[in-house]
C-alpha positions, 0 to 999 in steps of 0.5 A, a space after each residue: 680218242 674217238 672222232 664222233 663229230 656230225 661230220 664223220 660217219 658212223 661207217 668211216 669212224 667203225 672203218 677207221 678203228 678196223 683199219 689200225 688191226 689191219 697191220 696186227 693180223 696181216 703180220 699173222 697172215 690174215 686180213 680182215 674185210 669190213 662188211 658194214 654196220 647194220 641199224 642195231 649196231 652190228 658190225 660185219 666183218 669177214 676174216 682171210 688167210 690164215 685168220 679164216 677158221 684159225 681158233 684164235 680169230 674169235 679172240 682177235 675179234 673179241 677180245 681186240 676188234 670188238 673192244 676197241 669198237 664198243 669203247 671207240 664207237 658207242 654206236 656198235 653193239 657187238 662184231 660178227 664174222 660173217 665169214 
């Protein structure tokens, strides 16, 4: 259920989305910071704590974070971490 309303932005509904994994990887130990969105629909993101080089953060953030985002927010194009 996406909330693509002119009054929303393409920044709060991307956040929104993120914030729901949020409790899912802080229960594994990490976190997740939300960078922004970039013009080509590119969403900045930065894995913490244990997510931080761990191996299964690429899929946390493929598989879950990015999928959610491309179905949720037809603005995003793909998800990066930065960090």
């Amino acid at each position: 259920m996406s909330d693509s309303s002119p009054s929303t932005s393409l920044h709060d509904r991307v956040a929104r989305v993120i914030d729901s994994f949020r409790p899912f990887i802080q229960g594994d130990g990490g976190d997740i910071d939300f960078l922004g969105v970039d013009a080509d629909g590119t969403v900045r993101v930065r894995m913490k704590g244990a997510c931080q080089g761990c191996p299964s953060s690429f899929m946390t953030l493929q598989m879950g974070i990015e999928r959610h985002l491309l179905e949720q927010v037809p603005e995003v194009r793909r998800v990066v971490n930065v960090g």
